[in-house]
N, C-alpha and C positions, 0 to 999 in steps of 0.2 A: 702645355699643362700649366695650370695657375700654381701660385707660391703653395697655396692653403695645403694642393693635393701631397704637397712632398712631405710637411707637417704631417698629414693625416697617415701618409707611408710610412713613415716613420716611428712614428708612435706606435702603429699597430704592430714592423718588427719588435719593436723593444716587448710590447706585448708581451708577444711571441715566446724571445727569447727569456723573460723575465719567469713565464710561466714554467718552462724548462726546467728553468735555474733553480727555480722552487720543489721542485718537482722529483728532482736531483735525491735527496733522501729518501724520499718514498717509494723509487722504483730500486735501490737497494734494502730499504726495509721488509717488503715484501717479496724480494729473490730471497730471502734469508731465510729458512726453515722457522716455524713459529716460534719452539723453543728455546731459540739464541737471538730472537728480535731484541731484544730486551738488554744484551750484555754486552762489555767489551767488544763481542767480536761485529755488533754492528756499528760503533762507533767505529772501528777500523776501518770496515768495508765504504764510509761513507767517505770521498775527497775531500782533504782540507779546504782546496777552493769554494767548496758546496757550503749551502748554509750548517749550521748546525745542526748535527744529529736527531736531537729532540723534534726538529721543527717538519715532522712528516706526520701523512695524515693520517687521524687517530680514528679504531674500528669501536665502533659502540658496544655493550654486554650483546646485542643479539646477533653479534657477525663475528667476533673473536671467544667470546663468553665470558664467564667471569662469577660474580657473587652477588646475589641478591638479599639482602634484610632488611625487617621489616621491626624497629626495636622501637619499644613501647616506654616513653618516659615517667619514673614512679614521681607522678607531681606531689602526690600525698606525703611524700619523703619529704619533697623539698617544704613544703608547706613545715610541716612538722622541726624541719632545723630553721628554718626561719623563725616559727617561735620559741627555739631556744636560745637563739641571738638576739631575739628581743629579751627575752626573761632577764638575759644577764646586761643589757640596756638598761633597761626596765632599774634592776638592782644598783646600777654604777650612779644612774640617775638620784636615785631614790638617797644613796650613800653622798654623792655631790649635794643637794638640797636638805641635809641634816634629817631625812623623815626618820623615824623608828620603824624597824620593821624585823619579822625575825626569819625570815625567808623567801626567796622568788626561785619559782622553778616551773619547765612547764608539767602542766595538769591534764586533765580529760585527754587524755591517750596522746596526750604531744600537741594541743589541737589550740589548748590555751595556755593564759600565764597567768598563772597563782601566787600571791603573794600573801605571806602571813605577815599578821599585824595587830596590836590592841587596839587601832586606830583604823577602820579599812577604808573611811569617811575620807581621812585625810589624805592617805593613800590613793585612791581614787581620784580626788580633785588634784592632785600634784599630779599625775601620771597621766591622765586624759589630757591635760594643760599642755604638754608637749608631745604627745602621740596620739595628735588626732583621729590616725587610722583604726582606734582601736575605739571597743564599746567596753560595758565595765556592767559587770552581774556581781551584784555579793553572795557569799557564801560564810558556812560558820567560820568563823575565827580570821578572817579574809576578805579578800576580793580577786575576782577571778576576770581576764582581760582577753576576749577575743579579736581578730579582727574584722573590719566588717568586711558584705558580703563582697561588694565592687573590687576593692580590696584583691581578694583573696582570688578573686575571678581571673581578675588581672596579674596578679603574682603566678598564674599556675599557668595563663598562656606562655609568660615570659619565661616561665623555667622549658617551657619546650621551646622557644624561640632561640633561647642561650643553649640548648642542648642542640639545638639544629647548629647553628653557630661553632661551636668546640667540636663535635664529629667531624664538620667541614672544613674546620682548621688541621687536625689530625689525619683527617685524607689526604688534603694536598700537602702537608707534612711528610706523610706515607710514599708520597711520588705516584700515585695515583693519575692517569692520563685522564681528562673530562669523566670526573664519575659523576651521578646523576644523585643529588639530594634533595629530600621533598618532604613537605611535612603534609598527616593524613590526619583523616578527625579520630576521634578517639585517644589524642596524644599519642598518637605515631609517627614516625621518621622513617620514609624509607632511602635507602641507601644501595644504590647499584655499582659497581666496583668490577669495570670490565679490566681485562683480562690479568686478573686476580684468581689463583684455586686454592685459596689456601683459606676457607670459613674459619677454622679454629684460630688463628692468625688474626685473623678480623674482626672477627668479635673478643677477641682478646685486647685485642685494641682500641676498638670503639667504644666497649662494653666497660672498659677500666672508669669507674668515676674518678679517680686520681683525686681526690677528697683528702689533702695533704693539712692535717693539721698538728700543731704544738701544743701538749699540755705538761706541766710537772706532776712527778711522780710523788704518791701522797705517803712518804716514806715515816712518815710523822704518825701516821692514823694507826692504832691497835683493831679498826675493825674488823677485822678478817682474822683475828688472832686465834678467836672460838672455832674457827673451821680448824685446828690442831685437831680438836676433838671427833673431828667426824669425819676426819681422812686416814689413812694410816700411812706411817710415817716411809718416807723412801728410804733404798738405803744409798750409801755414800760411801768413797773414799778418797784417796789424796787424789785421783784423776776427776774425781766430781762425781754426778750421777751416776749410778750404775743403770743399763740402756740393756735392755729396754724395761721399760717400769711397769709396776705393775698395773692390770687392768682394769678401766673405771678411774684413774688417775690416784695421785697420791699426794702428800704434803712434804717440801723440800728441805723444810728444816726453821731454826730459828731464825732472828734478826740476825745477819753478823755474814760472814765471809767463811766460803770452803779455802782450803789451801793452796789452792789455786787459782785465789782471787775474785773467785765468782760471787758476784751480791745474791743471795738468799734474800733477808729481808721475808716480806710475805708474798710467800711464793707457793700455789699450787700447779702442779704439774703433769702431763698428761702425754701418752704417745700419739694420739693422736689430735685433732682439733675437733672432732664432734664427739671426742669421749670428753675434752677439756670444757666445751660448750655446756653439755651433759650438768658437768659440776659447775661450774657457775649457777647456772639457771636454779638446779634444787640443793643447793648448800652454800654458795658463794652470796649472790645474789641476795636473800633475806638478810645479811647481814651489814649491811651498807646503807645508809642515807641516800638516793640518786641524785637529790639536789648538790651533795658535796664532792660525792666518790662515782666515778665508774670503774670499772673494771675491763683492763685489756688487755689483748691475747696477742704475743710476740711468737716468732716460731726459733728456735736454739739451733745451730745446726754445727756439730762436731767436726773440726776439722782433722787434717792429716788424716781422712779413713779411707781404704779402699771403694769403701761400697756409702753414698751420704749418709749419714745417721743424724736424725731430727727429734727433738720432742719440743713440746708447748707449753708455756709456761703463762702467767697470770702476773699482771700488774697494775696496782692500786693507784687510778690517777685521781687527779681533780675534775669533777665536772665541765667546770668552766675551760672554755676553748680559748688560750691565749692568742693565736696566734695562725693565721690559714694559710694556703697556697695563693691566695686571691694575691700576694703581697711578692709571689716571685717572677722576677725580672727575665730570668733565663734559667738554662738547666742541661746537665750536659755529662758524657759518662769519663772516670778515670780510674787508672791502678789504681788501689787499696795500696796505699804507703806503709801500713801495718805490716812489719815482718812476719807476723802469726799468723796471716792472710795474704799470703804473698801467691801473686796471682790470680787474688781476685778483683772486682770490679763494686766501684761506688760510684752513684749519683751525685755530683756537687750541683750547687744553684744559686744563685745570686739574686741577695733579695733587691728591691725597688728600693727607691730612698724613703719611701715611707714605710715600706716593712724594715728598714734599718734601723730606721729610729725605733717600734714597736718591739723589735729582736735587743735595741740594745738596753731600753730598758726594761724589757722581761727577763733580761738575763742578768744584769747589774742587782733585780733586786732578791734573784733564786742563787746565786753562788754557794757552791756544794751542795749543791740539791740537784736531782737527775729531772732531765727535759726529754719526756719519749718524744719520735719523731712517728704517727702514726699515718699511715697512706691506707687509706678505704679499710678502714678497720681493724689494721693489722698494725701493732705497734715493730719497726722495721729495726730500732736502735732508742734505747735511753741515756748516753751518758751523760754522765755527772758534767755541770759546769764549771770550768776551772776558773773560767774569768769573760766578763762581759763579750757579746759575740754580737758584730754588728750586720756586715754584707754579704758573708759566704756559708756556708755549712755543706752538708754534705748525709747521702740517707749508705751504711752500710747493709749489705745484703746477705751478709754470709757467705762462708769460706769453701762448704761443704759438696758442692756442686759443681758440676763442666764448667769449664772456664770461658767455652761457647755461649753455652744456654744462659750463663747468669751474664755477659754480656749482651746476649739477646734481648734479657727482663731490662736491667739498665738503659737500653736505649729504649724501649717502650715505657719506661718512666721516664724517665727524660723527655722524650714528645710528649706525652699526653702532661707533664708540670708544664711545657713552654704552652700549649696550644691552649692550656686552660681546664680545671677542672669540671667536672658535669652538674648544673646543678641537683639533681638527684640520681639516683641508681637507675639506668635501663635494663629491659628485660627482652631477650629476643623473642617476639608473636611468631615469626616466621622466617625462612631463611632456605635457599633454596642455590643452587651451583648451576650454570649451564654450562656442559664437558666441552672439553679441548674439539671434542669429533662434530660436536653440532655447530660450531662456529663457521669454521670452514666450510661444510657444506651448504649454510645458509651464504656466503659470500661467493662460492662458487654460484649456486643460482641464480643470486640475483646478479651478478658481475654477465653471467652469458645470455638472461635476458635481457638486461642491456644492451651486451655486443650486438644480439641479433634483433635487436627493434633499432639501433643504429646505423647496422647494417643493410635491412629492408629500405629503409629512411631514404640512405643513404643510391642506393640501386633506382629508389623509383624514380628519385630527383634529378638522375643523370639521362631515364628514360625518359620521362616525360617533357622536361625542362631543356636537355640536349646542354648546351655549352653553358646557361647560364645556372641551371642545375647544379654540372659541376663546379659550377663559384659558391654555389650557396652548401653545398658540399665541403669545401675548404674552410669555412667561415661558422659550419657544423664543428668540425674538426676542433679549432681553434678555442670554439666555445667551450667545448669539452674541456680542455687542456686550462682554459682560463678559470671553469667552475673549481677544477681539482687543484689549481694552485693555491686561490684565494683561500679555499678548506683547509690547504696547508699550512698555508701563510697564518691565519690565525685561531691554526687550531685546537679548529671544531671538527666534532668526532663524527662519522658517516654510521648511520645505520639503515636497518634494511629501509624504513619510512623514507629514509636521504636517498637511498639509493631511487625508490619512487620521485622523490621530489627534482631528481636530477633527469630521470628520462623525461619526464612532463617538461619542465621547463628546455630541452631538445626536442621536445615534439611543439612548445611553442614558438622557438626561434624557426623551424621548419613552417611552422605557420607564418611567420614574418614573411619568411623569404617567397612561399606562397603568393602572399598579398602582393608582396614588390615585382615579381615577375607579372602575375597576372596585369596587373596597370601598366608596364612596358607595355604589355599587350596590344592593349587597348590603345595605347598614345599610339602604336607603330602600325595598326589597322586603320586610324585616324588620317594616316597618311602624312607623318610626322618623320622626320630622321631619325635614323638609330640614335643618334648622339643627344639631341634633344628629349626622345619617346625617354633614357634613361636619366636627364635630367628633371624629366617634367613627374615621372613615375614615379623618380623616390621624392620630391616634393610633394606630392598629391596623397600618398600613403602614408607620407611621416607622422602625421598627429592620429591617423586610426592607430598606426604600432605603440604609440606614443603610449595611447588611451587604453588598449587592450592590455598592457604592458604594467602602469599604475594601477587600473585597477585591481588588478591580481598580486602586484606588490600590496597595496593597503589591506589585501587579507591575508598575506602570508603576516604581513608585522604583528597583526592581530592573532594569528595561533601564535607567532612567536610569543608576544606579549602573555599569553592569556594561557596557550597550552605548556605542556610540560610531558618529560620526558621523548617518546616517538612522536608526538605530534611537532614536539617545539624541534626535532632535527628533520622533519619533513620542510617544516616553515621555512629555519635555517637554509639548508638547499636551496628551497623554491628560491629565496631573496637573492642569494648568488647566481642562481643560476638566472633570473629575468633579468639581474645588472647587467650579465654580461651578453646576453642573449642580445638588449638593447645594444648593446657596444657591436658586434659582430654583423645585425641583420643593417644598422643602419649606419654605420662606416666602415667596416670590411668590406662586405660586399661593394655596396658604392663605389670605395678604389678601384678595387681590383673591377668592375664594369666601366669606369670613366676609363680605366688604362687602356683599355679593348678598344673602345667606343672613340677615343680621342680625335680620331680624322672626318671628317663629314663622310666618306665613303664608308665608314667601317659597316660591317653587317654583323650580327648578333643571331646566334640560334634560341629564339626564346619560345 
């Protein structure tokens, strides 16, 4: 036997045993009942000698099942806060360059930025001078600042590109095994999330903008003072509000402090949040400037009660957004150190070094003044600042609730600040579950037409082929073993298309070995030696397998490249599988025929 052949045996044990080895996880992960795949107990079940638990092979949504959605990015939102961070650009500019102006804020439904001024001439040419992006219409008393269309075109792709982006981040945050993300026209994301049953979870998750911003509270302003008049007053005593209030909400009192410390201030109040919405909109709401003041809605929630007790409360901020989430570093859950909230759960986060520097002079120059912390809309905590605040903070959540569920919300805040905010609100278009029971049955089928088209495969090539059948039959085997490890090894998830893409490319190596037997043939009807007929056979056939082989690789790369979702794990498949198909038809085999073959007398049944 030559040096080479022992190399060549060699390698192909290690193979062998390599693919085993791999393999090792997967045939414990799948002895395990579905419902405990997932937990401790298959971490046990798996040998420390074996690779890593994680590292077995993962079922796609149509074989284990899982969650399907389909969330529709609100670009017109993002559009819309973008020119309110220019407005107040816009104004800081305008205040750095001495112009005179007596307001900027945006206009036409959120769409532009308006600036008032006795001068709109002047304003205009200072503002267009450094924000090219934008065009400039006058209007009375003004000038009114769009941006153009290119622009605007390009901003509303990227806000679905960064929304695609932070969902993706958030999934595999989530521990999500190969979920499948994909953007659709219409500003769609769809999002498959196999073997997940838990939708509300999901969209709870995904759905969260986490829209984390700092503004101070406009504790200074009398505007809201006239709503005394149009509410009726709550009642109170030394415990604070009397709960529950009355209906259509009510007014909580004057500036100043209950007896138990609680800031009143201007404060309307309500039990519910679409009775407290209610009053905003037709009594709150006309009474505000929106270029200075918004108004935002906190929710209160009464601790030490048997049963939670909540109401909702209003809070006078400043328009302008100090301060965002774009600026935190990390983010992460702890005990509430408050003795009054003992046993619950806060958010801490740590800003970046340029949100420290931004926290530390927003707070150096607000001292005694309250800073809400608002998350999507919802002012979560205001307190007062005691003293400049530069790297840490922290969002409290309230005391009133399981001690479970509000660390549940906690770490759901917490991912979605690390992973990154949405640029605008999603809305789910569609949304759809495939159950626990359809999984498995899709697996079982397609797993036993496998078995039995590998099996037939398998029978005819011992019949017809007689002894060197059975080599090309071992080398079948092995292929198999080799496709399902490399799956493992870096995996990629099998679905039912994979499960296709894997008997094809076994019904191609079965082709190989077709070829290679047939030209034995030939050499050994030539009147050639067995030893040489298998020399000269796989020489003479190596560049058709060679050929048949790439070509069918260069279209698999190509659904890879180009397809998505089932198509791109048919691809996947095919590509492992003709690597290895090439590796088995034309050095397995071979061995294992030159071993046979090694004596000038040997015979061969071909």
């Amino acid at each position: 036997m030559e040096q080479s052949w022992y190399w060549r045996a060699g390698l192909i044990i290690a193979v062998a045993l390599v693919s085993l080895y791999e393999l090792v996880p997967s045939w414990f992960y799948f002895r395990l009942p579905p419902g405990v795949r997932n937990s401790e107990v298959y971490e046990k079940a798996v040998p420390r000698w074996a690779p890593a638990p994680g590292s077995h092979l993962n079922l796609g949504l149509d074989l284990q099942g899982g969650i399907l959605l389909d969330m529709g990015v609100d670009v017109d939102r993002a559009v819309k806060a973008k020119v309110t961070r220019r407005a107040d650009a816009v104004a800081e500019y305008l205040k750095d360059k001495s112009v005179e102006f007596e307001s900027a804020g945006p206009a036409a439904g959120g769409l532009r930025v308006e600036v008032r001024a006795k001068d709109p001439g002047v304003v205009q040419g200072v503002v267009l001078k450094s924000f090219s992006d934008m065009v400039a219409s006058k209007v009375d008393g003004g000038v009114q600042f769009a941006f153009k269309e290119a622009d605007l075109r390009g901003f509303r792709e990227k806000a679905v590109e960064q929304a695609e982006k932070v969902i993706r981040n958030r999934v595999d945050k989530w521990g999500v095994s190969e979920p499948d993300i994909k953007r659709k026209s219409n500003n769609q994301i769809q999002i498959q999330l196999p073997g997940r049953q838990d939708p509300e979870k999901a969209k709870e998750l995904l759905g969260r903008t986490a829209q984390l911003e700092f503004k101070i509270v406009d504790d200074d302003s009398q505007a809201l003072d006239p709503a005394q008049q149009k509410l009726p007053r709550c009642e109170s005593n030394r415990a604070g509000l009397v709960l529950p209030l009355p209906a259509g909400g009510c007014w909580a009192g004057d500036r100043g402090e209950l007896p138990n410390g609680e800031v009143l201030r201007t404060m309307a109040v309500a039990n519910t949040r679409a009775e407290l919405d209610k009053v905003i909109q037709e009594k709150l709401q006309p009474l505000i400037d929106p270029a200075k003041d918004v108004i935002g809605v906190g929710e209160v929630t009464i601790p030490n009660q048997a049963v939670a007790v909540s109401y909702y409360r209003t809070y006078l901020l400043r328009a302008k957004t100090e301060l965002t989430g774009d600026y935190i570093a990390d983010a992460n859950t702890a005990p509430d150190q408050d003795p009054i909230r003992r046993g619950s759960w806060v958010v801490t986060f740590k800003m970046s070094p340029e949100g420290s520097r931004l926290m530390g002079k927003l707070t150096s120059e607000n001292i005694h003044r309250r800073m809400a912390i608002v998350l999507d809309d919802k002012v979560e905590s205001a307190p007062v600042i005691q003293s400049q605040i530069t790297s840490n903070g922290q969002i409290t959540l309230g005391s009133g609730r399981n001690s479970r569920d509000q660390l549940d919300e906690a770490n759901a805040i917490a991912l979605v600040l690390r992973s990154g905010a949405l640029p605008a609100p999603v809305t789910i278009a569609a949304e759809s579950t495939v159950g626990a029971t359809l999984g498995p049955e899709l697996v079982t089928k397609g797993t036993r037409a496998a078995l039995i088209g590998l099996a037939l495969v398998l029978v005819f090539m011992i019949l017809y082929y007689r002894a060197s059948g059975l080599i090309a039959d071992l080398a079948l085997v092995l292929n198999g073993l080799l496709v399902l490890a490399i799956m493992a090894m870096i995996q990629t998830t099998l679905t039912l298309p994979g499960i296709a893409g894997f008997v094809l490319t076994l019904g191609m190596a079965v082709d190989a070995n077709v070829l290679i037997n047939e030209r034995i043939r030939e050499e050994m009807r030539a009147g050639k030696a067995v030893k040489v007929a298998v020399q000269q056979g796989y020489d003479r056939v190596f560049w058709t397998i060679v050929d048949s082989h790439v070509t069918t690789l260069v279209a698999g790369f190509m659904l890879m490249e180009f397809g998505s979702g089932p198509v791109r794990g048919f691809a996947v498949t095919l590509i492992i599988g003709l690597v290895a198909s090439l590796f088995t038809s034309i050095v397995v085999t071979r061995v294992i025929m030159e071993y046979f073959t090694r004596h000038d007398t040997a015979r061969l049944s071909v």
